[in-house]
C-alpha positions in Angstrom: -62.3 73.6 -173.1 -64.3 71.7 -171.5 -63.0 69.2 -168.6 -64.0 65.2 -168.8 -66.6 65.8 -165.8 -68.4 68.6 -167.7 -69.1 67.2 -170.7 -69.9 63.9 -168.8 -72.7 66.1 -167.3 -73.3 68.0 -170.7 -74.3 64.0 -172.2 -77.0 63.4 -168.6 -78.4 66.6 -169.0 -78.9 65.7 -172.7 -80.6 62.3 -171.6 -82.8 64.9 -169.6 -82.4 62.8 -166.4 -82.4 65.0 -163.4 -78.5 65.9 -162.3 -78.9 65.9 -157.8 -75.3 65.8 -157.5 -73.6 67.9 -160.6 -70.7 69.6 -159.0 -71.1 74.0 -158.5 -67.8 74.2 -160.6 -69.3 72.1 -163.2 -72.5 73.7 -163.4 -70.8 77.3 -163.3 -68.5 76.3 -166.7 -71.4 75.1 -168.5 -73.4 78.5 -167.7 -70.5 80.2 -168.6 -70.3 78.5 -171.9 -74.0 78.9 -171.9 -74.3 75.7 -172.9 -77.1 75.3 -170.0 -79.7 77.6 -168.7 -81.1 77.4 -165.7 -84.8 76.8 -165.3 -87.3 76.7 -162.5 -89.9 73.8 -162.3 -93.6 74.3 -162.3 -94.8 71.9 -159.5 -91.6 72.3 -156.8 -90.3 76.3 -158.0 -86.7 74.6 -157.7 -84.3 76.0 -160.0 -82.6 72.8 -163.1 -80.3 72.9 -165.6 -81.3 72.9 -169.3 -79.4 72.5 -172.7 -79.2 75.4 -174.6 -79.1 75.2 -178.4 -75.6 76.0 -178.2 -75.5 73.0 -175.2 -77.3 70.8 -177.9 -74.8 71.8 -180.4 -71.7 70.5 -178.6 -73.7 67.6 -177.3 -73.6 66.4 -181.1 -70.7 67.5 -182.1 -69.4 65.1 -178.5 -71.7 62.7 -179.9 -70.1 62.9 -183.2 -66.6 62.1 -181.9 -67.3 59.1 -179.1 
């Protein structure tokens, strides 16, 4: 289950706006729950989170519910 804090970051990653300050833990229990990837950027090489299908998937179903 997902904590208040995760899925708060699960809905801005969705809106795609870049995450400086997500917390390690948070990050950590969405990779576990692969419900982000991580990525590296073209331009800078630094590695950012992504949605995964599955990371899409419970962003609707989160969606769904608020």
């Amino acid at each position: 289950m997902l904590s208040p804090h995760e899925i708060a970051a699960l809905l801005l990653l969705g809106d795609e706006q870049e995450i400086d300050d997500l917390e390690p833990e948070q990050l950590d229990t969405l990779l576990v729950n692969k419900l982000v990837t991580m990525e590296h950027g073209h331009a800078s090489g630094n590695a950012y989170p992504r949605l995964t299908s599955h990371g899409h998937s419970m962003l609707e179903a989160v969606r769904r519910i608020r």
